[in-house]
C-alpha positions, 0 to 999 in steps of 0.5 A: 832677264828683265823685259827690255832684254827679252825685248832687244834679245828678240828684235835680234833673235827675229832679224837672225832666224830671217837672214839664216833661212834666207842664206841657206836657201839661197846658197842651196839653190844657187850650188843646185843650179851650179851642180844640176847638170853633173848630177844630171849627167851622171844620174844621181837619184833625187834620194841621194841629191836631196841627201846632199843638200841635207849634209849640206846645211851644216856648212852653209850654215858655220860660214854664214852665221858671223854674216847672219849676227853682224846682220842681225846685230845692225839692222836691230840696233838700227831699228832701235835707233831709228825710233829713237829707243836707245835715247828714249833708254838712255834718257832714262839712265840706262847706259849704252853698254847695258843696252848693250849687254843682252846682244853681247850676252846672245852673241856669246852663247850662239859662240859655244853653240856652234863651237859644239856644232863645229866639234859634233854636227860639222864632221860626220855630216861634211863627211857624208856629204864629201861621200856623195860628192865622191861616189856620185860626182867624181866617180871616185873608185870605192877601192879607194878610201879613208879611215880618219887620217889614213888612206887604204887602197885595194890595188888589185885582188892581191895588192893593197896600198896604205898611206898616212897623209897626201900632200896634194900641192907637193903630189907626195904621199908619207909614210906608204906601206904596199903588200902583195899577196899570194894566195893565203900570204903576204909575199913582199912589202915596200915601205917608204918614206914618200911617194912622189907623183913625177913624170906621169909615175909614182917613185917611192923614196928612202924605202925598204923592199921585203921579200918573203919565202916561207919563213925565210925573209930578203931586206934590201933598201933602196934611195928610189923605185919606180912603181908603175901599177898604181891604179889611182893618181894625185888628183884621186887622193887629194879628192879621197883624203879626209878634209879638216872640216870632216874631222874634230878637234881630237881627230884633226890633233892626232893627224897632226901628230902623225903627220909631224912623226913621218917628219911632213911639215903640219903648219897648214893643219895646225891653222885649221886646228885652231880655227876649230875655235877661232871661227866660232868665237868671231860670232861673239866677236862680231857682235862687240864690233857691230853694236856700237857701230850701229849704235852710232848711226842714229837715223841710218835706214835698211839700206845703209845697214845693209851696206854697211854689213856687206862691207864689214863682211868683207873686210873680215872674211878678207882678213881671215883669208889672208891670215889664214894663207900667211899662216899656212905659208909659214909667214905667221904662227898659226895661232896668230893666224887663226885668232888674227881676225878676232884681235882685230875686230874685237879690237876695233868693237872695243874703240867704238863701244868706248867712243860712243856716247854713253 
């Protein structure tokens, strides 16, 4: 690496590390002041809160590092720019996209970091933190909890409830076992193919219902059976099942096979699948798009490239919301919809770069 790239590469690097500690204080204490009096109110220990916030930083920090490098990229490019280096550089023969290429270099590699950061460091901490905020904030009974993509229940002493997926907007659960136990056996088992919240009762569809006695054994089926005793509801197991952000790569793609192997329809999770890799890589992106931006506007101050990130940010966030709905609505396929947002940027980056003058 010569010294001029060392030389961009920091200028980048500094106005980086100063946005993502900003950000994160920021986004931190803004949720505490959100959060202050549930946590108050239900007497959480300053362990447990400061805990929170800790597991808290991995995801803060996934969502904001496209804004931190489009930041990082402008204000650094800018400052070039306003002292007149990049003519200076240029002047000296040294072309736009060599400039260039350190920043783009320092792009890609922040785009495997938090591929891996996503894969590895994003699951476990988002799942102690929903931990927390489950146990502490909803009050969420410890009866209730999840293994990867199934759900298990302790009804009673002597009754369990097992669930493969919930569907929360639809209020239905797949693939659902409930035993019940006399003392040392099992005494019946009610398999179904859904379990649909409806007028304040779960009503189990397409089912079997086994009674066992001793080693004798009745299996009779049924279309619909109203279960009254659930001790939990909707909200309780939309708020139990595990979240895509709590699980990887792996996990997320087995859980979509279950879920198409009870016969559910898994385009919603296939999006956040491949949003695994999409998100990550919009960091590299964002750099091809803001460079040349930046590059173009040779007297422009703090201010303006400040404006001009709030405004590029929104636009791609925007975009990424919107493919992603399409996408889980079925509208889009869900790779279209997840790398959407990137072909767009990257497309434009590409337009400017080749536009700008060398």
């Amino acid at each position: 690496m010569s010294k001029l790239d060392r030389y961009i590469s920091r200028q980048f690097l500094n106005i980086l590390w100063f946005v993502l500690i900003a950000a994160t204080a920021f986004f931190i204490i803004v949720d505490l002041v959100e959060n202050l009096d549930r946590f108050i109110d239900r007497d959480v220990p300053s362990g447990i809160i400061v805990q929170y916030y800790i597991f808290f930083i991995p995801f803060i920090l996934e969502f904001i590092m496209p804004i931190a490098v489009l930041i990082a990229c402008l204000f650094s490019v800018a400052q070039l720019s306003r002292h007149n280096e990049i003519s200076a550089m240029q002047t000296a023969g040294i072309s736009l996209y060599r400039i260039a290429l350190p920043l783009f270099a320092v792009g890609f590699v922040i785009c495997i970091v938090m591929i891996l950061f996503a894969e590895y460091v994003m699951p476990p901490a988002s799942e102690a933190k929903f931990d927390i905020k489950r146990k502490y904030l909803d009050r969420i009974s410890e009866k209730i909890f999840a293994q990867k993509s199934n759900i298990n229940i302790l009804n009673s002493e002597f009754e369990r409830t097992f669930i493969s997926h919930f569907e929360a907007p639809e209020k239905t659960a797949h693939n659902v076992m409930i035993q019940r136990y006399h003392p040392g056996e099992l005494q019946t088992r009610l398999d179904a193919n859904r379990m649909k919240w409806r007028d304040d009762h779960w009503i189990m569809e397409d089912g079997i219902s086994r009674t066992f006695d001793g080693e004798s054994e009745i299996v009779e089926t049924f279309a619909e059976l109203i279960i009254d005793n659930l001790p939990f509801n909707p909200s309780e197991l939309g708020q139990v099942q595990k979240k895509p952000d709590e699980m990887n790569y792996a996990e997320l793609k087995a859980f979509i096979r279950q879920v198409t192997r009870t016969g559910a329809d898994p385009q919603k999770w296939l999006v956040d699948l491949h949003m695994k890799f999409s998100f990550p890589f919009a960091n590299f992106v964002i750099v091809i798009f803001g460079f040349p931006l930046a590059a173009m506007q040779k007297k422009s101050g703090r201010a303006l490239a400040f404006g001009t990130s709030l405004g590029i940010c929104f636009l791609f966030f925007g975009l990424v919301k919107t493919l992603q709905t399409l996408g889980q609505n079925g509208i889009l396929t869900p790779w279209l919809a997840a790398w959407g947002s990137d072909f767009v940027i990257s497309g434009l980056g590409v337009f400017l770069l080749i536009k700008s003058k060398k």
